[in-house]
C-alpha positions in Angstrom: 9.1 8.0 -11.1 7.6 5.0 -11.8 9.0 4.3 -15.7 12.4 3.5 -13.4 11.0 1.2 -11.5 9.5 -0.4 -14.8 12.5 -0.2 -17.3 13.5 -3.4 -17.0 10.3 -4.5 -18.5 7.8 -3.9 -21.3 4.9 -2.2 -19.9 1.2 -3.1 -20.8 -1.5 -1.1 -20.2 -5.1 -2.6 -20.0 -7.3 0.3 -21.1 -11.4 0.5 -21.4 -14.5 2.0 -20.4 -16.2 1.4 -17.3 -17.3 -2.1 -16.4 -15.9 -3.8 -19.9 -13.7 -6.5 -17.3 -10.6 -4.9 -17.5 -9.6 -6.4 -13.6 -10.7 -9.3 -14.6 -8.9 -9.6 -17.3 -5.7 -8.5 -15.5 -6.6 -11.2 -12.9 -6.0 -13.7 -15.6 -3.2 -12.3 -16.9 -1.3 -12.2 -14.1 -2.7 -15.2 -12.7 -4.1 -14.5 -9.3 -6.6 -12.5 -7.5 -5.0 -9.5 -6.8 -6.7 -6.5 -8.7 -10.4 -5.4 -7.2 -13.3 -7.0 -8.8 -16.7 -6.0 -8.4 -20.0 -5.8 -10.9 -20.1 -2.2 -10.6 -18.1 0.5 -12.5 -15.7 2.7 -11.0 -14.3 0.2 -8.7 -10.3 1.0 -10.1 -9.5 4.0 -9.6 -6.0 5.0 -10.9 -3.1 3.4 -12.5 -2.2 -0.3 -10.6 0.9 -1.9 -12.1 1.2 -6.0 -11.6 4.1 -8.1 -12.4 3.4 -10.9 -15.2 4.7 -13.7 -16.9 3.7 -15.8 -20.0 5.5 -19.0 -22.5 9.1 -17.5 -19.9 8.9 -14.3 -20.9 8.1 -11.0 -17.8 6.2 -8.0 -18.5 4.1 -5.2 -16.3 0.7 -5.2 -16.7 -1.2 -1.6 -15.8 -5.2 -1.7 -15.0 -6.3 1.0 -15.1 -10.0 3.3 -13.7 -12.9 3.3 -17.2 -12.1 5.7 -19.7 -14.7 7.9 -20.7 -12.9 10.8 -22.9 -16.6 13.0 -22.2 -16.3 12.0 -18.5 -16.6 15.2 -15.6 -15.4 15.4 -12.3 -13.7 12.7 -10.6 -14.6 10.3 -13.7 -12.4 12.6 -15.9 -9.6 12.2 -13.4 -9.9 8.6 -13.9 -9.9 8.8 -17.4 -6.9 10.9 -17.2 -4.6 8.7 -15.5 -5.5 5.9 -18.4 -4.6 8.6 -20.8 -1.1 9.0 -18.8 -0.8 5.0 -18.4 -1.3 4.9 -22.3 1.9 7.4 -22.6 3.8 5.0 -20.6 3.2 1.8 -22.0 5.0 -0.3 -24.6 1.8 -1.8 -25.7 -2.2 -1.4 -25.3 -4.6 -3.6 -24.6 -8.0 -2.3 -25.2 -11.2 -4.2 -24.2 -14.3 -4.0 -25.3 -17.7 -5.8 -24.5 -18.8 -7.5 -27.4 -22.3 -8.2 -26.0 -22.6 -4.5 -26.1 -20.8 -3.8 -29.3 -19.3 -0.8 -30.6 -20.1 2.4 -28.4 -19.3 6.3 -29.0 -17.1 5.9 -26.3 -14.9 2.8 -27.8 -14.5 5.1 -30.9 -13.7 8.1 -28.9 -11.0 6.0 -26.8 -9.8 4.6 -30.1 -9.1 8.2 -31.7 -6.9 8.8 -28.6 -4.9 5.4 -29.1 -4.4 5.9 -32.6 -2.4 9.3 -31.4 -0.1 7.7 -29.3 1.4 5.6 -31.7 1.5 2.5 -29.0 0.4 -0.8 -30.6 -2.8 -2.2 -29.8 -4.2 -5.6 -29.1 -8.0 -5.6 -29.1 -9.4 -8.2 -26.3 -13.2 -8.6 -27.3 -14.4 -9.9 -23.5 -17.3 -11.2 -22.2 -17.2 -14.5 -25.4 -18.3 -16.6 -23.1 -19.1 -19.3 -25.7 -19.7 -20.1 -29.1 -22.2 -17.9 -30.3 -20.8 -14.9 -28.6 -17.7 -15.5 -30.5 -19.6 -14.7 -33.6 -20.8 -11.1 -32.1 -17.0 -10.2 -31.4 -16.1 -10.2 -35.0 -18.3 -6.9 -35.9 -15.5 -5.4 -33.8 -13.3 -5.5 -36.6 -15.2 -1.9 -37.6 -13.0 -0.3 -35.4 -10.4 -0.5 -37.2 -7.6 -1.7 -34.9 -7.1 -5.4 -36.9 -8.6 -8.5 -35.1 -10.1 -8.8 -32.3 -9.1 -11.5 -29.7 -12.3 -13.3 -28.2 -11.7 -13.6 -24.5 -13.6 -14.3 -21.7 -12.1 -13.0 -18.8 -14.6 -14.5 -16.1 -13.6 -18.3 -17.4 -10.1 -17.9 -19.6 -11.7 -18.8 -22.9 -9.4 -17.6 -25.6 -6.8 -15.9 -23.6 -3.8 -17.9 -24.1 -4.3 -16.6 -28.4 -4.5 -13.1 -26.8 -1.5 -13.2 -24.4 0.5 -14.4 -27.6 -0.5 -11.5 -29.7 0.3 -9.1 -26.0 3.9 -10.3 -26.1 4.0 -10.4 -30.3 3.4 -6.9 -29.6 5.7 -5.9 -26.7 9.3 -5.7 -27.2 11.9 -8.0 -25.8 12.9 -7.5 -22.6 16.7 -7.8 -21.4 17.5 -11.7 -20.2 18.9 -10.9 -17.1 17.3 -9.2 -14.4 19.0 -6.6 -12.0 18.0 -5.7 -8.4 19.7 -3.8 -6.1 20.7 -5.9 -3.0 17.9 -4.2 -0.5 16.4 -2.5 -2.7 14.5 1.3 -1.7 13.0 1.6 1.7 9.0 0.6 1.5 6.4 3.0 2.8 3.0 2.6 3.0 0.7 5.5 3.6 -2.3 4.1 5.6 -5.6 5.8 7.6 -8.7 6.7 7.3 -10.6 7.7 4.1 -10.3 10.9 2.8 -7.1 11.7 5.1 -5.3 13.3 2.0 -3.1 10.0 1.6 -3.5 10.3 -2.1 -2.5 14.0 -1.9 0.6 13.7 0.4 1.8 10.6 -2.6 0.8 13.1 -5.5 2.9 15.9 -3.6 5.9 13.6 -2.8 5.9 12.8 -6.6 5.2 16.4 -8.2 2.5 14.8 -10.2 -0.8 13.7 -10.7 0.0 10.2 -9.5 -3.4 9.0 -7.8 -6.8 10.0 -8.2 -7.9 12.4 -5.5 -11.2 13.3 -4.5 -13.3 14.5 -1.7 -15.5 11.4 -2.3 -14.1 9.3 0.6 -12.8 5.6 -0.4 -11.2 7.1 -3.8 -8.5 4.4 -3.6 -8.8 0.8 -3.8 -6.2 -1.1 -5.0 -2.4 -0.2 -3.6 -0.6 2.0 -5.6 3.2 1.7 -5.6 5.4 4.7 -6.5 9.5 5.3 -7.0 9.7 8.6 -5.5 13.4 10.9 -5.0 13.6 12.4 -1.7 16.1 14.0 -0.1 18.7 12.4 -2.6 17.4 9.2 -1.9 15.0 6.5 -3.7 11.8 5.6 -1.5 9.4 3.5 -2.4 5.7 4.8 -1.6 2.6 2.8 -1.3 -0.6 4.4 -1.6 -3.5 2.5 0.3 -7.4 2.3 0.4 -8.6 4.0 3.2 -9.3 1.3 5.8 -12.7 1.9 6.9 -13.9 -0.8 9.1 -12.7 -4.1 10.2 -12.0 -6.3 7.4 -14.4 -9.0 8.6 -17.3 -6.7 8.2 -16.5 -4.9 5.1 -18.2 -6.2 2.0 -17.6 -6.3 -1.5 -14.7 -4.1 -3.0 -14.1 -2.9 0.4 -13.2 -6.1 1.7 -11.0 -6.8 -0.9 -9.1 -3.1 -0.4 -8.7 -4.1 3.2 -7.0 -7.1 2.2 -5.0 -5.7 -0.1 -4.2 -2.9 2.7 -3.0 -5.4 4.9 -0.8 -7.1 2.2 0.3 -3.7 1.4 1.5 -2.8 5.5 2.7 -6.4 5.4 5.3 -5.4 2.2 6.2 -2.2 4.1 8.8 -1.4 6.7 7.4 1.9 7.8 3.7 2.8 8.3 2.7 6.5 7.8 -0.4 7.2 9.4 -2.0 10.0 8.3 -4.8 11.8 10.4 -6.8 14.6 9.7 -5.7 17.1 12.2 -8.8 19.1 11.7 -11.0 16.6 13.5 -11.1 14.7 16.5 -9.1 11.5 16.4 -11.6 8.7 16.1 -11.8 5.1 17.0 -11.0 4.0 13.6 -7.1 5.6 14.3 -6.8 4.0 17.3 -7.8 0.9 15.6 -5.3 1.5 12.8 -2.4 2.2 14.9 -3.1 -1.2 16.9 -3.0 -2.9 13.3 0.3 -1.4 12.8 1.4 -2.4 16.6 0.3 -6.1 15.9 2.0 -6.2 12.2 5.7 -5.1 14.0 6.1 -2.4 11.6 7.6 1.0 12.4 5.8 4.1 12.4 5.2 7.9 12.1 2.4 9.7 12.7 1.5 12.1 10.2 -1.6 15.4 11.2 -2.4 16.7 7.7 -4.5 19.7 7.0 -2.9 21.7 9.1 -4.3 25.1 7.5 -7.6 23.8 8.8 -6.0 24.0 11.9 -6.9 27.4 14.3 -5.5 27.8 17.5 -8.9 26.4 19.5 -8.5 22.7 17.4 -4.6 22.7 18.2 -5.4 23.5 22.0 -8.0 20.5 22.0 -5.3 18.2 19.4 -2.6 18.4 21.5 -5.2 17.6 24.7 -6.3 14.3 22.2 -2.4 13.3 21.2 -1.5 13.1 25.2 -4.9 11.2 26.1 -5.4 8.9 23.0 -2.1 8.1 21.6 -0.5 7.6 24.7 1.0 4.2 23.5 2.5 5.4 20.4 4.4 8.5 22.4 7.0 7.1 20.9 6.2 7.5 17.1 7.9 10.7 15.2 5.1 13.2 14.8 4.9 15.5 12.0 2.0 18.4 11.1 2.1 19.1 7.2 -0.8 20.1 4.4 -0.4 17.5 1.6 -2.2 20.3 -0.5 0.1 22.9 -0.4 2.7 20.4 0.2 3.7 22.6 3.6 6.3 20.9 5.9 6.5 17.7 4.1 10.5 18.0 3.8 10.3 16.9 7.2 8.8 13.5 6.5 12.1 12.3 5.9 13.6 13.1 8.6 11.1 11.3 10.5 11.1 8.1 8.5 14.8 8.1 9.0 14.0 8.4 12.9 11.6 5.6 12.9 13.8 3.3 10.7 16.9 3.5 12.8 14.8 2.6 15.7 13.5 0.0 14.0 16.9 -1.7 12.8 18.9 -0.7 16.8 20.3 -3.5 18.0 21.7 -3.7 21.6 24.6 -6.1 23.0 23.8 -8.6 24.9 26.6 -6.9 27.6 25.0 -3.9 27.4 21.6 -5.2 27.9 22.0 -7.2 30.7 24.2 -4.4 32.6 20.7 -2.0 32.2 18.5 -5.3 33.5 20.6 -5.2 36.4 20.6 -1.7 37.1 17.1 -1.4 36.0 16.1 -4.5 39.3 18.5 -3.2 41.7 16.9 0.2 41.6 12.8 -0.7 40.9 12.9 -4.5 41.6 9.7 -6.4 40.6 6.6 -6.3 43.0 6.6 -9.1 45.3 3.1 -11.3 44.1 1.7 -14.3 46.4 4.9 -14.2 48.7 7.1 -14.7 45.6 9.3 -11.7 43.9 10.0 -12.8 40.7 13.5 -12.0 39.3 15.1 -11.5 35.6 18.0 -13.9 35.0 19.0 -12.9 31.6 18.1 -10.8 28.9 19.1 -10.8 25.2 18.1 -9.3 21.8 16.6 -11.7 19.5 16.2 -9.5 16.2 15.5 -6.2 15.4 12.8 -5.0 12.4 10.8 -4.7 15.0 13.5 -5.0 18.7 12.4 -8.3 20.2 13.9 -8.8 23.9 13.8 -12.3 25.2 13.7 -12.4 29.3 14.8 -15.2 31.5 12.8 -14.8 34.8 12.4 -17.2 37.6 8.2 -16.8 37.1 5.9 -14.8 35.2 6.0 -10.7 35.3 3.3 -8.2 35.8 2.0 -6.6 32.7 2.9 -3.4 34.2 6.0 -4.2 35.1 6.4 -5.6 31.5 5.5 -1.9 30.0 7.7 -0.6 32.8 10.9 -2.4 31.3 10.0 -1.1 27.7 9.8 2.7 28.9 12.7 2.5 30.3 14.7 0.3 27.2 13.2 3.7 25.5 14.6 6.3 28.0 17.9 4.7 27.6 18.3 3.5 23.7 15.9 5.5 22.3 13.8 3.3 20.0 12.1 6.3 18.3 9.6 5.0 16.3 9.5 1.1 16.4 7.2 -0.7 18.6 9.2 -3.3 21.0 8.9 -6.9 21.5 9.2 -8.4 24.9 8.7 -12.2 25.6 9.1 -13.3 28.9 10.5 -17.1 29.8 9.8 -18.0 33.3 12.1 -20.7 34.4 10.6 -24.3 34.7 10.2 -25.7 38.0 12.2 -28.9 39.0 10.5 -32.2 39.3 10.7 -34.1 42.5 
């Protein structure tokens, strides 16, 4: 699904083998920190596409996990989705580390770009100066024409490279279409090793994301145009958020960022808990995350075949106790895997998202304040009862309720008003928004 999404611009894929600086190298591309970086292989994982620009002209750049074509395991699912991003591009840009030189695996990956027919620019990276320079010419062996000296790490060389990237590309159209609004945004979120990449792989009917029983398989977001129910969503895939983003380290903490970011893009959250254990600290963490950011959300149980009738007994037990503040989330049980009950994901997200966008007259508001007082008035605090004027609807995306009131409210009373805006306008899905204005005392 993604190639629509893409259509509208050359596509370039940044190809490689494992710890050559191919995020690096995107980095500067694109201009800005937004693909992981750490001195480690295997931190990219599966295909990541980034918008870029050079001398006025747009493209998509794709990084893209190391390619080893002798790789096993999850390594040879990671060098399968290059193979794939290689099918999809326009163009291929294939670093190499010409400290190393040329390895068996460089001429292996270059028998497999030669076969797909896509034109190649050869980015000879880690030239950090002169003498380096000099090393990156016996790259010409491989026989893919000259090689551009680049240093990713400090930009040495790469505006001759980004010449020869759009030399290579074809033209893209001058104007640029978007449909007003655009698909609805999604972002899977939870824990590591949920199934999120699954559930995305089984919305698209293909191999989209890496997926792994290694927890933490994803790191960078992974967007994806996927059909549903007749309809265009727009998925994004997350890293697994782990722990709290001020003590992650590393690529972690950069996922985590680029998790938030992700949420932050998204109008609905799907949070997806394994429904075969207990639900943990980390969920209830997540869920306030998605509370705080204003974002709707449904809550998703996968591995539901893992599920006998003792766990359900103790699940539904958990749902009442823990999740007590999100009653009002669609819930849904599926198995990503077998791809069991996931029709009814839409269905949900449609739930959550007209809750999210309700909007109530200011009439019709203030008529349930009043009957709302008359019939459970405030406590009376200090001698004083305070009393609500006014109410009205600010926004919605999330509902945000401003109340006049003659002095500050009780925090239960507070969460008392929102069940009841619930019981009577539904709000399935959406958190709520109340802020409360006392009235300012007079001066003598």
């Amino acid at each position: 699904m993604s190639e629509q999404q893409e259509v509208r611009t050359p596509i370039l894929a940044v190809v490689g083998r494992p710890n050559v600086g191919k995020s690096t190298l995107v980095n500067r591309i694109i201009g800005r920190r937004e693909a992981v970086v750490e001195d480690r292989p295997g931190v990219t994982r599966d295909r990541v596409s980034y918008d870029a620009h050079w001398n006025g002209r747009a493209f998509t750049v794709v990084d893209t996990g190391g390619w080893d074509p002798d790789a096993e395991g999850l390594a040879e699912r990671i060098s399968a989705q290059a193979e794939v991003a290689v099918g999809l591009a326009d163009a291929v840009l294939f670093v190499v580390d010409a400290t190393v030189g040329i390895t068996d695996a460089d001429e292996a990956v270059v028998k497999v770009l030669r076969k797909s027919g896509r034109p190649v620019i050869l980015a000879a990276n880690k030239v950090d100066d002169q003498r380096a320079e000099a090393e990156a010419f016996g790259l010409w062996n491989l026989g893919l024409g000259e090689p551009y000296p680049v240093s990713a790490l400090h930009g040495r060389g790469s505006g001759d490279m980004l010449d020869a990237i759009l030399a290579a590309l074809p033209e893209a159209p001058e104007e640029s279409f978007h449909e007003v609004g655009g698909p609805r945004r999604i972002a899977i979120i939870g824990r590591p090793n949920v199934g999120k990449s699954s559930l995305l792989n089984k919305l698209a009917g293909e191999e989209r994301v890496v997926v792994d029983d290694v927890s933490g398989t994803t790191v960078d977001p992974v967007d994806e145009l996927v059909d549903l129910g007749g309809r265009i969503w727009k998925f994004i895939d997350t890293a697994g958020i782990r722990k709290r983003v001020k003590t992650a380290s590393g690529h972690e903490y950069y996922a985590s960022l680029r998790t938030a970011t992700a949420m932050e893009r998204a109008e609905v959250a799907v949070l997806v808990i394994d429904g075969s254990q207990s639900i943990s600290e980390q969920d209830m963490r997540i869920i306030q995350t998605v509370r705080d950011s204003g974002r709707a959300l449904v809550i998703c149980f996968n591995k539901w075949d893992l599920v006998d009738d003792e766990r359900r007994y103790y699940l539904e037990r958990e749902y009442e106790r823990e999740l007590v503040q999100v009653q009002w989330a669609p819930r849904i049980n599926i198995t990503a895997r077998t791809g069991w009950h996931i029709d009814r994901l839409v269905p949900a997200l449609d739930a959550a998202l007209a809750g999210w966008e309700t909007r109530i007259s200011t009439g019709q508001l203030n008529a349930f304040l009043g009957r709302l007082v008359a019939e459970h008035p405030h406590p009376v605090r200090g001698g004083r009862q305070p009393r609500i004027l006014f109410g009205t609807q600010a926004q919605t995306a999330p509902p945000t309720f401003i109340l006049f009131t003659t002095a500050r409210i009780d925090a239960g009373y507070e969460r008392f008003i929102e069940r009841r805006l619930r019981e009577e306008f539904g709000f399935a899905g959406t958190p709520i928004a109340l802020q409360v204005r006392p009235r300012e005392k007079r001066k003598r």
